[in-house]
C-alpha positions in Angstrom: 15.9 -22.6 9.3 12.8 -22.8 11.1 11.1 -19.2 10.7 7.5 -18.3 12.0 5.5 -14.9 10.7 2.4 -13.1 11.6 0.5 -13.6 9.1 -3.0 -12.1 10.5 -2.4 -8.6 7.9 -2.5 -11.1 5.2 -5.7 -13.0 6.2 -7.8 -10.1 5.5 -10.7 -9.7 2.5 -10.4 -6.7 0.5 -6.8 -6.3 1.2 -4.9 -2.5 0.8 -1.8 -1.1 2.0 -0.3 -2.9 4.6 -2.6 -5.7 4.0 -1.7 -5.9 0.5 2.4 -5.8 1.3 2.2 -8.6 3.8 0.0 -11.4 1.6 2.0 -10.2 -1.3 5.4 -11.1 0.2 3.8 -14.4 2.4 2.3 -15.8 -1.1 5.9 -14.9 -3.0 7.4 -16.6 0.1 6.0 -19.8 -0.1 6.6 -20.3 -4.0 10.2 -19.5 -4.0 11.8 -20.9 -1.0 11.2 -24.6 -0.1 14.2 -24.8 1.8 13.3 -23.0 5.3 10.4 -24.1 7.2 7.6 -21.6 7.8 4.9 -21.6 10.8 2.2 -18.8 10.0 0.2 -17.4 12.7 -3.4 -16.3 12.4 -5.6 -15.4 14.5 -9.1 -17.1 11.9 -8.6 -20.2 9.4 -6.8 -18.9 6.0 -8.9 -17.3 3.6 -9.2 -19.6 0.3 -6.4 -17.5 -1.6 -3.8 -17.7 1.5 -1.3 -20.0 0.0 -2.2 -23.9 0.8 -0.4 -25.7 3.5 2.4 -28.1 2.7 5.7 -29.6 4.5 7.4 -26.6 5.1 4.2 -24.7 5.3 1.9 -24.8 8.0 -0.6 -22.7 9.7 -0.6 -22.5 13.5 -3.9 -20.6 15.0 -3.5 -18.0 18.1 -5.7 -18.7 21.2 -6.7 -14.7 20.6 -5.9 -12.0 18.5 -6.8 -9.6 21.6 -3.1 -7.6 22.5 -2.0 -9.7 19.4 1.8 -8.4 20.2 2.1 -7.7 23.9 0.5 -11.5 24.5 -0.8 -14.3 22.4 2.4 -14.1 20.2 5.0 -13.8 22.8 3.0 -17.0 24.7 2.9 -18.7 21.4 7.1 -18.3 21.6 7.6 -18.8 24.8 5.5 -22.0 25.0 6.5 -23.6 22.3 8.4 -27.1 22.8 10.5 -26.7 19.0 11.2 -22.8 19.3 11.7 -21.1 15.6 15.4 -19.8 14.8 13.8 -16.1 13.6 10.3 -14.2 14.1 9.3 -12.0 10.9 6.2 -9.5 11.0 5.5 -8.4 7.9 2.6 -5.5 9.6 4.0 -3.0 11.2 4.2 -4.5 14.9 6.6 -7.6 16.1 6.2 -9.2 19.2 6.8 -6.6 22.3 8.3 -9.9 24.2 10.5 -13.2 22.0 13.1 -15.4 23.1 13.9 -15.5 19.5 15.7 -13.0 17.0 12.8 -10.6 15.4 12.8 -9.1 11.9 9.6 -6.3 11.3 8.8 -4.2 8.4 7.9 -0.2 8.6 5.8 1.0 6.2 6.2 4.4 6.6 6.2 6.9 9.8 3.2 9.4 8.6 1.9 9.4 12.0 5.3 11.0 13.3 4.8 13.4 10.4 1.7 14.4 10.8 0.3 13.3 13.7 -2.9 15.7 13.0 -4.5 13.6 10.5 -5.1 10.6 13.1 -7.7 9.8 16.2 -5.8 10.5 19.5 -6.2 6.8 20.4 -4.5 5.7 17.0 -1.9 8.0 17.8 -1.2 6.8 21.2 -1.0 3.0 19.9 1.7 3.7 16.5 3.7 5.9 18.7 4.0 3.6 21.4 4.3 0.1 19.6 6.2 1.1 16.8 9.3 2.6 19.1 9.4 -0.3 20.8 9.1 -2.6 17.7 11.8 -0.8 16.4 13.6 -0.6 19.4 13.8 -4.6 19.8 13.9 -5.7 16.2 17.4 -7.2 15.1 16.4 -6.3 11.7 13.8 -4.3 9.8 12.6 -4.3 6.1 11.4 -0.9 4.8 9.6 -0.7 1.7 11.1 2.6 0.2 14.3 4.6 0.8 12.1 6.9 2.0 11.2 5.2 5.1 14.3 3.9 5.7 15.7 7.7 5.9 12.9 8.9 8.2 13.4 5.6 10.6 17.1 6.8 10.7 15.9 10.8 11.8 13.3 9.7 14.3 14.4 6.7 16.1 18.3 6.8 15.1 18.1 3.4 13.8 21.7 2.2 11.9 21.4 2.0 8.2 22.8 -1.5 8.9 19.9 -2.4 10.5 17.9 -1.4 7.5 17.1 -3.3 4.3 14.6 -1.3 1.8 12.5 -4.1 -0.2 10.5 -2.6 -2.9 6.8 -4.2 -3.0 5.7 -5.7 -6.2 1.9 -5.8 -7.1 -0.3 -8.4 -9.2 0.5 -8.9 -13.0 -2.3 -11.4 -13.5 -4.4 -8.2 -12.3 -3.4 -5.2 -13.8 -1.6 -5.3 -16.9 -2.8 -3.3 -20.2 -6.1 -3.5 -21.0 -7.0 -3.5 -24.8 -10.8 -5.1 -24.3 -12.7 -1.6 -25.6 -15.9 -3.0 -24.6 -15.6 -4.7 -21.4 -13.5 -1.5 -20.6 -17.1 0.6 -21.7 -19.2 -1.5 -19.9 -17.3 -2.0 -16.4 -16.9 2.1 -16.4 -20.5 2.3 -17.1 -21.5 -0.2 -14.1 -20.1 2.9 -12.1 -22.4 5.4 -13.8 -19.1 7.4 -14.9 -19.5 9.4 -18.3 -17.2 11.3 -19.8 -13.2 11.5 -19.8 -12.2 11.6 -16.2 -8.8 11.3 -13.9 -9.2 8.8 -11.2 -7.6 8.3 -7.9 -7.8 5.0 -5.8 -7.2 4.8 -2.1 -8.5 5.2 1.4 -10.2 8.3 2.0 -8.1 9.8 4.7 -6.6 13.3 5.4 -3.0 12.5 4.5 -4.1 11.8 0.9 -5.0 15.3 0.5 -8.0 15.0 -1.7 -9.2 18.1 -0.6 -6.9 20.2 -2.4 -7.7 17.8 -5.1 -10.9 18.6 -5.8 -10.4 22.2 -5.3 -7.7 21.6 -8.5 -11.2 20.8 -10.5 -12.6 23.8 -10.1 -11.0 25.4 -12.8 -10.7 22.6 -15.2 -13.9 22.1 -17.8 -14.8 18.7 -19.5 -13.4 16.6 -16.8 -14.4 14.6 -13.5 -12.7 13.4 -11.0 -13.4 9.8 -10.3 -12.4 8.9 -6.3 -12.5 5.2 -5.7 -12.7 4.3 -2.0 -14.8 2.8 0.5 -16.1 4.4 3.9 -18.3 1.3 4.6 -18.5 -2.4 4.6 -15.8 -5.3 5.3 -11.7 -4.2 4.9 -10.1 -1.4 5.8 -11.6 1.5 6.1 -10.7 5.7 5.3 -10.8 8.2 8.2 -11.3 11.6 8.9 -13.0 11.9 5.8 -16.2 13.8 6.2 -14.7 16.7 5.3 -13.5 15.5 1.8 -17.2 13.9 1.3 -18.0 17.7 1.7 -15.5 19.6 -0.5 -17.3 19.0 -4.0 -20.2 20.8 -2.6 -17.9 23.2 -0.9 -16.3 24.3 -4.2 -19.9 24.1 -6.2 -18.5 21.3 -8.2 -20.8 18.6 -7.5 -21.4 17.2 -10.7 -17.7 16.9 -11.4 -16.7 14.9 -8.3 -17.8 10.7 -8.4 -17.1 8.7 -5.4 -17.8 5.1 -6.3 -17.6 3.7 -3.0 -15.8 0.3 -3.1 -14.3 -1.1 -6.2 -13.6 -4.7 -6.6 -9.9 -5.2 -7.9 -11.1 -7.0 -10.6 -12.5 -4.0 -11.8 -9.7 -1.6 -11.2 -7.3 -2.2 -14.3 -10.8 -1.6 -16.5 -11.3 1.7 -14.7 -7.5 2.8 -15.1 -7.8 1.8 -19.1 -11.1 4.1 -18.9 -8.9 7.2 -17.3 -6.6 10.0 -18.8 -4.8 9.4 -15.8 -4.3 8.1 -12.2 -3.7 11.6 -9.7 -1.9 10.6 -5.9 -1.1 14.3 -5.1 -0.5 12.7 -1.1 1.5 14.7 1.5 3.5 11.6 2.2 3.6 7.5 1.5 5.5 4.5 2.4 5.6 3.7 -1.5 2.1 3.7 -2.9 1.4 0.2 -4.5 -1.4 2.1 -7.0 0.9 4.1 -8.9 2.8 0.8 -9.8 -0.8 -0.9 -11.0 -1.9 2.4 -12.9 1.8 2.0 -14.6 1.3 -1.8 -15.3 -2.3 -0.8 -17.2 -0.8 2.2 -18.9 -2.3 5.1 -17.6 -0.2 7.9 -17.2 0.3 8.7 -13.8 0.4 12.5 -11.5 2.1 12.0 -8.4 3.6 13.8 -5.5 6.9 15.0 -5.7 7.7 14.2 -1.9 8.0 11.1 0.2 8.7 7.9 -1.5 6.8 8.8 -4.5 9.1 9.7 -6.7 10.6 6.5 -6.0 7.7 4.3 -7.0 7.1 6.5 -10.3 10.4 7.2 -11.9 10.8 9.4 -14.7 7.5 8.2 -15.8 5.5 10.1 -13.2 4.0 14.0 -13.7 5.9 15.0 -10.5 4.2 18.1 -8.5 3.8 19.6 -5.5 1.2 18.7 -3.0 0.3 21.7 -1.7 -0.3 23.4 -4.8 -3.7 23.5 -5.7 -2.4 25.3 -9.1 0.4 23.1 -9.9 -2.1 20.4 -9.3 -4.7 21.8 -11.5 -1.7 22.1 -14.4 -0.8 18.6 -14.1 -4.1 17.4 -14.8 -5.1 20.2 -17.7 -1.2 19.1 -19.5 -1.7 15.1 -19.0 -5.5 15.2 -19.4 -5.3 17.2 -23.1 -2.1 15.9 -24.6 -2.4 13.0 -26.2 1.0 12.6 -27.2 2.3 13.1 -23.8 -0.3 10.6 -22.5 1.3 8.0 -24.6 4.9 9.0 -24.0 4.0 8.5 -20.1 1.9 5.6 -20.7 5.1 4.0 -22.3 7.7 5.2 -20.0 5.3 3.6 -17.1 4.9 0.5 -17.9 8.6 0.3 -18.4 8.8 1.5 -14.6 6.5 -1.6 -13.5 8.5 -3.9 -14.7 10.9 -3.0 -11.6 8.7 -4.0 -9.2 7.5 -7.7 -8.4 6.8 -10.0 -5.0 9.5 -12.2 -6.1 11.8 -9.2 -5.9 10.8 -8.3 -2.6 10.6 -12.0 -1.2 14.5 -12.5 -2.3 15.6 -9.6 -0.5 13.4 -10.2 2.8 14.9 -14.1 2.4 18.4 -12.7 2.4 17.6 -10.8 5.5 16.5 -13.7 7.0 19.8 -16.0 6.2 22.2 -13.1 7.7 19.6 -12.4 10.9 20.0 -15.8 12.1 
């Protein structure tokens, strides 16, 4: 079978979310199936960890990435002298126009729920693209049962048409960390001291970090450590001058550190470093970092709404999000029980093991075969 994908989320530096999903699955793709042949579309050459080209494996560059889906792609199908037998976008967007079957993945539909916590323009562009990706997909991968639920309440899309595909993350990455010193001196490189809970993410207002902070001011002898970038190459946060704010708001300056951007190499150090990793978000797709805190044993807080219960398990501190004192509980319990910390610690990195690109890529693959 002849398949072609948009692979321009994947060919991104500093990947998260989205990005992350769609060069996990391409790179899981190419190793396990050498049976189908693959065209890749990006819009700039492949970064050096994009998987290499091969026969059955090629890269094929778009004459512009400018209205990506309403042009260059459906001109790159349409003109194209040996068509492909299937389309797959592993972003959120397919092709508006294809003379070919299209499969598209949904990450999640927090835009429909709280369309509040994005710029007008943003709005205007997921509202409008994703219906009518949704609308002419033949298929579509979810990546939680969460999503796949809400695609059936807003757009009345057939649980036929669905497929939920768990995303895995990277074990050569974040696994348990037992290197003491490299674990002192890579926490130390970001001037934390002290025990601390850590979150990492894009700053944005969905991920409630306000009410987060606000938990800390009633808990002694702990910071809050809030990885995430506002600046530089990658994806970026949003709306978040506010949060940038709240520590002063709440006269808890000193407790709040926001390291800016973390390399991932550095992120299973900083997890080994924490009493826990805290997503207290109002809603997510899956959330890939509670499956890495997991895989370096830390104990994990999460939401108990959206998907997350679903990426944590029975491993996860479940609470809810918009309790700034069930939230503060969470981390005062999980923060000063050691014995708890190792019980969820163990529990967590049992719940890892669930997860894993090859997973994912089997069941995509599969979608592909009956698509056709």
């Amino acid at each position: 079978m002849k398949i072609w994908i948009d692979g321009c989320e994947a060919n991104v530096p500093q990947r998260l979310g989205s990005s992350q999903v769609a060069f996990g699955l391409l790179s899981a793709l190419e190793k396990i199936d050498k049976e189908n042949d693959y065209t890749v579309l990006l819009a700039n050459k492949p970064l050096p960890d994009m998987p290499n080209e091969r026969v059955g494996w090629k890269y094929r560059y778009l004459k512009s990435n400018k209205f990506k889906t309403w042009i260059a792609i459906p001109w790159a199908l349409f003109t194209a002298k040996d068509k492909p037998d299937l389309f797959f976008s592993p972003a959120h967007y397919g092709p508006v126009f294809s003379p070919v079957k299209r499969v598209i993945t949904i990450f999640d539909l927090a835009f429909l729920r709280f369309p509040g916590y994005y710029k007008p323009r943003d709005l205007w562009q997921l509202k409008l693209w994703t219906q009518i990706s949704v609308q002419k997909a033949s298929h579509i991968i979810t990546i939680s049962k969460s999503t796949a639920s809400d695609l059936s309440r807003y757009y009345k899309v057939e649980k036929e048409k669905i497929t939920v595909a768990y995303p895995g993350f990277d074990d050569k990455i974040f696994y348990q960390c037992k290197d003491q010193m490299k674990i002192v001196d890579i926490v130390g490189r970001y001037k934390i001291k002290g025990d601390y809970i850590i979150y990492i993410g894009t700053l944005q207002p969905r991920k409630n970090l306000i009410r987060l902070i606000e938990a800390f001011k009633n808990i002694d002898n702990l910071k809050l450590v809030i990885v995430g970038k506002t600046t530089g190459l990658g994806r970026q946060g949003w709306m978040y001058e506010e949060i940038l704010k709240a520590p002063k708001k709440y006269g808890i300056e000193e407790k709040v550190i926001f390291t800016g951007f973390a390399s991932t190499e550095d992120l299973p150090y900083l997890l080994a470093g924490s009493r826990a990793f805290i997503l207290v978000s109002l809603y997510e797709g899956f959330g890939i970092p509670v499956v890495e805190a997991m895989a370096c044993g830390t104990p994990v807080i999460v939401s108990n709404v959206s998907s997350l219960p679903e990426a944590a398990g029975s491993a996860g501190l479940l609470i809810n999000p918009e309790s700034v004192e069930q939230i503060t509980q969470a981390i005062r319990t999980i923060a000063f029980d050691s014995k708890l910390r190792a019980k969820k610690s163990k529990e967590g990195l049992k719940q890892a093991k669930k997860f894993s690109w090859p997973k994912m890529a089997k069941l995509v693959l599969k979608v592909f075969k009956e698509s056709r």
